[in-house]
C-alpha positions as CSV (number, residue, x, y, z in Angstrom):
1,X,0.0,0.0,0.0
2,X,1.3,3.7,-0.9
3,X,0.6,6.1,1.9
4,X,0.2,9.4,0.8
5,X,0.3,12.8,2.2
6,X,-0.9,16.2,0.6
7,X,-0.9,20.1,1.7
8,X,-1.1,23.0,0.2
9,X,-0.9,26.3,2.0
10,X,-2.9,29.5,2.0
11,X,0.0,31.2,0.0
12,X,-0.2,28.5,-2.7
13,X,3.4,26.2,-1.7
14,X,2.4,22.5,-1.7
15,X,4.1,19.6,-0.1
16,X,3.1,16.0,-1.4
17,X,4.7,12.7,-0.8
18,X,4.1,9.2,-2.0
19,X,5.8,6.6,0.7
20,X,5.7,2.5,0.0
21,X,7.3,0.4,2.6
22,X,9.5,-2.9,1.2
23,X,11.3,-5.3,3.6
24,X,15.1,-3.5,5.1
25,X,17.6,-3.7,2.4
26,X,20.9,-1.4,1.6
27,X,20.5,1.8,-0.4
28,X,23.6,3.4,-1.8
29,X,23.6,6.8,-4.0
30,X,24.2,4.6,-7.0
31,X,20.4,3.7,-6.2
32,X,19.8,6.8,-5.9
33,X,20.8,7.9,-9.5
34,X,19.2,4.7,-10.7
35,X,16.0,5.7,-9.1
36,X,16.2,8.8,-11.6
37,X,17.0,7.3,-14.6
38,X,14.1,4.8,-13.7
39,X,11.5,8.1,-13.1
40,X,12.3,9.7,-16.2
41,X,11.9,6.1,-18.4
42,X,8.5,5.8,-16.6
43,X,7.2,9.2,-17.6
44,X,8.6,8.6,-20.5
45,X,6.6,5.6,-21.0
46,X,3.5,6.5,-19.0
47,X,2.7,10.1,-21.1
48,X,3.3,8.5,-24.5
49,X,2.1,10.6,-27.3
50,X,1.2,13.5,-25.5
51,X,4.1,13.8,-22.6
52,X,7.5,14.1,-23.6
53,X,10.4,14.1,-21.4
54,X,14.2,15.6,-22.9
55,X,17.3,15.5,-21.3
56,X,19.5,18.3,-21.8
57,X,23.5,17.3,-22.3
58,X,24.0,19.2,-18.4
59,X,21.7,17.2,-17.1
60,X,18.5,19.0,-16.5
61,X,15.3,18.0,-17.5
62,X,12.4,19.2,-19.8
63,X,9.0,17.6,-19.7
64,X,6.4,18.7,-22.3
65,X,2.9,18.3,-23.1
66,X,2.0,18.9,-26.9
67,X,5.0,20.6,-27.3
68,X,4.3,23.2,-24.3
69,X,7.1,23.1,-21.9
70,X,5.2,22.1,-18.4
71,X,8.0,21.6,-16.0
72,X,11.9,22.4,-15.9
73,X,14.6,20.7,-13.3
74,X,17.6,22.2,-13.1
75,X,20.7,19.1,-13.0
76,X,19.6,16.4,-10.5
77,X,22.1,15.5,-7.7
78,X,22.0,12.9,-5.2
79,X,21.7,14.0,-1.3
80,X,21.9,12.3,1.8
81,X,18.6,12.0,3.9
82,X,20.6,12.3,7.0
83,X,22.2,15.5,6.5
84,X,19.8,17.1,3.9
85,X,16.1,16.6,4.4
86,X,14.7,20.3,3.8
87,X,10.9,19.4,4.3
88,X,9.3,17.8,7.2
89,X,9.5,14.1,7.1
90,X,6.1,12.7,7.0
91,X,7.4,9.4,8.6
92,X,10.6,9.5,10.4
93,X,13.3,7.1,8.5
94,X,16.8,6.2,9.5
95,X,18.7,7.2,6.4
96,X,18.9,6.7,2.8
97,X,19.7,9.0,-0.4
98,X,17.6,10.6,-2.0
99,X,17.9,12.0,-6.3
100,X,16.5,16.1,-5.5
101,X,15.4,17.7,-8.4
102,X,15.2,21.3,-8.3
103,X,11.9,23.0,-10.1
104,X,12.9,25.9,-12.7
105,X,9.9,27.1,-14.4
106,X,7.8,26.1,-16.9
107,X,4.2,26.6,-17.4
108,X,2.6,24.4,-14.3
109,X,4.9,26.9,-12.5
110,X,3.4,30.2,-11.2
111,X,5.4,32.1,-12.6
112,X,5.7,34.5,-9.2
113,X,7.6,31.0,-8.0
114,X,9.5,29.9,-11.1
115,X,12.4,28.7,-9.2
116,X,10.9,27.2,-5.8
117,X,10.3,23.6,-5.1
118,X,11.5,20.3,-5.4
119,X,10.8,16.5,-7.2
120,X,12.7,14.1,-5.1
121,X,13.2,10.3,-5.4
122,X,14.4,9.1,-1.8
123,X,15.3,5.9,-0.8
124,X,15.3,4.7,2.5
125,X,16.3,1.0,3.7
126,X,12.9,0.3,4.2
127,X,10.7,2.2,2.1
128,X,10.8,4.6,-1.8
129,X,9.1,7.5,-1.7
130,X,8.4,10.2,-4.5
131,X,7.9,13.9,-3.1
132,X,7.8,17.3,-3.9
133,X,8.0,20.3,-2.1
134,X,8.4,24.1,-1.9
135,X,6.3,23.5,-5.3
136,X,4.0,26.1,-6.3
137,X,1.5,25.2,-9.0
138,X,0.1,27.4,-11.6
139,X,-3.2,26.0,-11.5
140,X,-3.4,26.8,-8.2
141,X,-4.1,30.4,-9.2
142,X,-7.9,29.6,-10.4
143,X,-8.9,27.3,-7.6
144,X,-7.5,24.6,-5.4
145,X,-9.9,21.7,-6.7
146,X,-8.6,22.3,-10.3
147,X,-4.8,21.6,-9.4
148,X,-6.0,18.6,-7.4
149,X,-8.4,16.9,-10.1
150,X,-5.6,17.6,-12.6
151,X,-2.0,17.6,-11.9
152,X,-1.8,16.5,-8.3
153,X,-4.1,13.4,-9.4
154,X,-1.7,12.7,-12.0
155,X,1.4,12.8,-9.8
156,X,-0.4,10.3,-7.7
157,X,-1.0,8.1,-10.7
158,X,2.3,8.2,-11.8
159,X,3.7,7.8,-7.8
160,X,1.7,4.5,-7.6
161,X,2.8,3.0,-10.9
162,X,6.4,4.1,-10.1
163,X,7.3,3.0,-6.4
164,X,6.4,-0.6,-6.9
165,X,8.8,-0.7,-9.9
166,X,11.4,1.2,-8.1
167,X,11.0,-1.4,-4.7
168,X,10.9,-4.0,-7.0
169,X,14.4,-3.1,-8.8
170,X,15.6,-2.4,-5.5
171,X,14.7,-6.1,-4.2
172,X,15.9,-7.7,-7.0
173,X,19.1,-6.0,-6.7
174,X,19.5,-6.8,-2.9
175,X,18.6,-10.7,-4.1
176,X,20.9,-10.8,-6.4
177,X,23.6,-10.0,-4.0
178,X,22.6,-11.6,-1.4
179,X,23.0,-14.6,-3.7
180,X,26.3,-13.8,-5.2
């Protein structure tokens, strides 16, 4: 089961995070970069026609609708959850890495915010989570419902199709060395 955890302040910043729980393994920040690569092929995959998702040679990454140029990340990097964990942790972990992506612009942006917020990928021993944060939609400037019925609903689509791949790799991997 995914938990998930949604708010969205008066001033328009939302916090959202998709958590699934997996039996204790090791996570590394090679995992970490792998959980990225993994993200991208998904939305890749999961948008197909209408969603496009372009990686620029430094790094940072471009996703599109119809051509229309929805959401920007600057060069993804891998931080500790330890020593870096800007956001309040909706369930307290014990470690991990995590792949932060920093928001910069596009249209689902408000443009008031263009370079606020967060997409991050974390990996704890014992669970994957998908969150963003400091994140102020566009669509939030028309009504509240509208964002949630729309892009938040997709996020959470997308979170529940993802983490279960993403655990899955993850087990697999730990298998595999375990058995090695």
């Amino acid at each position: 089961m995914i938990y998930h955890q949604q708010t969205i302040t008066p001033d328009g910043w939302v916090f959202s995070e998709q958590r699934l729980f997996h039996p204790r393994i090791t996570v590394t920040e090679e995992h970490a970069r792998m959980a990225g690569r993994l993200y991208w092929e998904f939305l890749r995959r999961y948008g197909r026609p209408v969603l496009s998702v372009h990686e620029r040679p430094t790094g940072a990454i471009d996703i599109s609708l119809l051509g229309l140029r929805l959401l920007s990340f600057d060069t993804p990097r891998v931080i500790s959850l330890d020593e870096n964990w800007a956001p309040p942790r909706v369930i307290p972990g014990d470690g991990g890495w995590a792949l932060h992506c920093p928001i910069n612009g596009g249209l689902a942006v408000d443009p008031r915010h263009a370079q606020a917020g967060c997409l991050q990928m974390g990996l704890a021993p014992d669970s994957v989570s998908l969150t963003v944060y400091g994140y102020y939609p566009n669509l939030l400037r028309l009504h509240t419902r509208i964002y949630e019925w729309t892009q938040s609903a997709l996020h959470e689509r997308v979170a529940r199709g993802y983490l279960p791949l993403l655990a899955q790799r993850l087990l697999q991997e730990a298998e595999y060395r375990c058995s090695n």
